[in-house]
C-alpha positions in Angstrom: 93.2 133.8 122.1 92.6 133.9 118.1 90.1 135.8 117.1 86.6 134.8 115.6 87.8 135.1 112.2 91.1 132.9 112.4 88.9 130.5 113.7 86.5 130.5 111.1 89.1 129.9 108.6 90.2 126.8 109.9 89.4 123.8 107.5 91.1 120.2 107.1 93.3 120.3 104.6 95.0 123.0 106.7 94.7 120.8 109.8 95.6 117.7 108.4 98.6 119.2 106.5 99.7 121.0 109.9 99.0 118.0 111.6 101.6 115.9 109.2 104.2 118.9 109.4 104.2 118.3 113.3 104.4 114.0 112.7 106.7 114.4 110.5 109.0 116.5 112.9 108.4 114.3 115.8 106.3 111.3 115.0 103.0 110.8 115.9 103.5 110.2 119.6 104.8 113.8 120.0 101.7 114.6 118.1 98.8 116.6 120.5 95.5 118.5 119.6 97.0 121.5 122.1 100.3 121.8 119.8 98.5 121.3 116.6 96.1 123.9 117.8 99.1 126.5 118.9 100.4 125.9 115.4 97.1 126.8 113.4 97.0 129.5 115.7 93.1 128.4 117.0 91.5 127.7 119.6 91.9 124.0 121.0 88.2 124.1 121.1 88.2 125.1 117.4 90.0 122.3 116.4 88.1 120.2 117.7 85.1 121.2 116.4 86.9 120.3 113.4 87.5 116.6 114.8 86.4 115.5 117.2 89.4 113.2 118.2 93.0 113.0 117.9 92.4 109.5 116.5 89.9 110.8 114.0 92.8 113.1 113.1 95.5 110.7 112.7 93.0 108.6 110.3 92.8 111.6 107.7 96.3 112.0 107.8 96.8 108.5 107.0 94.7 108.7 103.7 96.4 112.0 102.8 99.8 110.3 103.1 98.3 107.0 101.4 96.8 109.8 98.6 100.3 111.3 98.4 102.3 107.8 97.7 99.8 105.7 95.5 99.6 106.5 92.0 97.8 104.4 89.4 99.1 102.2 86.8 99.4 104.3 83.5 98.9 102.7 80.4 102.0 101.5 79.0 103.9 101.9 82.5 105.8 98.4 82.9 104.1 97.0 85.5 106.2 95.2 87.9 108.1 98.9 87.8 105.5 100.2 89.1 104.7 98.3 91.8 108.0 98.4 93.0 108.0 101.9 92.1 104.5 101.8 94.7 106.0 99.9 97.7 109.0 102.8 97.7 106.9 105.3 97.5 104.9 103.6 100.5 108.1 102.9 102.3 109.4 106.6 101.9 106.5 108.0 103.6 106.1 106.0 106.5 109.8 106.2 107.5 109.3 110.4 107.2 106.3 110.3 108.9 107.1 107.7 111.9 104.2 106.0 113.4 101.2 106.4 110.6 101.9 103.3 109.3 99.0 102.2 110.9 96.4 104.7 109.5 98.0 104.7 106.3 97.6 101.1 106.0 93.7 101.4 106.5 93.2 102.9 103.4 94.5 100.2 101.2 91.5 98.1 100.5 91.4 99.7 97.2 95.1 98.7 95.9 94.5 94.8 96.3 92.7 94.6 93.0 95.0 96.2 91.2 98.4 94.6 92.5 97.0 91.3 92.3 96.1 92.1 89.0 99.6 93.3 88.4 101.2 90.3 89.4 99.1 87.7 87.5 99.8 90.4 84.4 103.9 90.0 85.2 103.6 85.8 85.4 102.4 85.1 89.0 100.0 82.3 89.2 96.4 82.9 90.6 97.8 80.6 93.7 101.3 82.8 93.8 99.5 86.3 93.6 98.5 86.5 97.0 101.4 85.3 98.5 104.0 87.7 96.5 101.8 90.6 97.7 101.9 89.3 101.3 105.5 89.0 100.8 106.3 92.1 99.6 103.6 93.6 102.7 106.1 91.7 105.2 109.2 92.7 103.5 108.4 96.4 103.4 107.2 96.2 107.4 110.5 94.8 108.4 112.7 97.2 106.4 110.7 99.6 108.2 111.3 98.4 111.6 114.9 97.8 110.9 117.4 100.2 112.4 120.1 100.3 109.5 122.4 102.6 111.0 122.8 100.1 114.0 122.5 96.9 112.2 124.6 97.0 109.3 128.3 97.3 108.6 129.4 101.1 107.7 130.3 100.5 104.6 126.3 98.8 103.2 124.8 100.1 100.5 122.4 103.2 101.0 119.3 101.2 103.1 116.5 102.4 100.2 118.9 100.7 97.4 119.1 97.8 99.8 115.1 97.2 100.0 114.6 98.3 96.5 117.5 95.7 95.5 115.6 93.1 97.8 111.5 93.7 96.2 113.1 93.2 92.8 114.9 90.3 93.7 111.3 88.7 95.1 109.1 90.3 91.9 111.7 89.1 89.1 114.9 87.3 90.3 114.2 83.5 91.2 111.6 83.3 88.5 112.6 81.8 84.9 112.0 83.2 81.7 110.5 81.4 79.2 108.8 82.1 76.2 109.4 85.4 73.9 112.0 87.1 74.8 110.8 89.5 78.3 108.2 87.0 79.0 107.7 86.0 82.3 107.3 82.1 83.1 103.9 81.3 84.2 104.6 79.9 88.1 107.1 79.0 89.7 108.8 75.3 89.3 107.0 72.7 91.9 109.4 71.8 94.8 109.7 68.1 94.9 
């Protein structure tokens, strides 16, 4: 049994970022407050008194992961770059961390502002904003339940260039260019 003083040095970055190492080994439904315990080298009754629930666990971990893969727009930065650049980064972390997709997507309230501003920014229409983002939010879920190895031919491009290929095709490739040189058109042309 740990003694008093391991148990008092327990805090949650150290639980949470033990807690990830074990996900990220086995995915979250190999994850358990007994192993994660063994690991930290506590008490499972010192864990939880750090949280109270392996849920409650698995919801900071999400926002640590979401804190590790979302970075903010820097001045300059091209912005369609960096949104792709942003679903990659998303995309990266939930396949090496199988299962948090979940609780990483509850923290993401805060990026809808800022990709929908990105979009209407790179050309998107106040109408076609919301469905690019929705787009790209059901592209990325698919490539992430797709099972490349088993699905496509041996000789297929590496699976990341594949979806990284596909989000730039939807954020710049059917759209025309009009205007200065670089400029994006404003909408897309109306389907008759």
């Amino acid at each position: 049994m740990p003694s008093s003083k391991t148990r008092a040095s327990l805090n949650l970055d150290e639980i949470v970022d033990n807690a990830l190492g074990l996900i990220r080994e086995g995915g979250v439904a190999s994850l358990s407050m007994r192993q994660l315990s063994t690991r930290l080298g506590a008490s499972l009754g010192a864990t939880y008194r750090h949280l109270p629930t392996k849920e409650a666990l698995l919801d900071l971990c999400g926002k640590a992961l979401f804190d590790r893969c979302w970075q903010p727009l820097q001045v300059g930065e091209d912005p369609l770059e960096w949104l792709e650049q942003q679903v990659m980064n998303l995309y990266n972390v939930l396949t090496e961390y199988r299962g948090m997709a979940e609780y990483v997507v509850r923290h993401t309230r805060d990026v809808v502002n800022p990709v929908h501003e990105v979009l209407i920014e790179s050309g998107f229409s106040e109408s076609e904003a919301p469905l690019v983002a929705t787009v790209l939010t059901l592209y990325t879920a698919g490539a992430l339940l797709t099972d490349f190895e088993h699905t496509i031919a041996v000789d297929a491009p590496d699976p990341k260039a594949m979806i990284a290929a596909g989000m730039h095709f939807v954020l710049s490739g059917p759209r025309p260019v009009t205007g200065a040189k670089g400029t994006r058109g404003k909408g897309m042309p109306a389907r008759s």
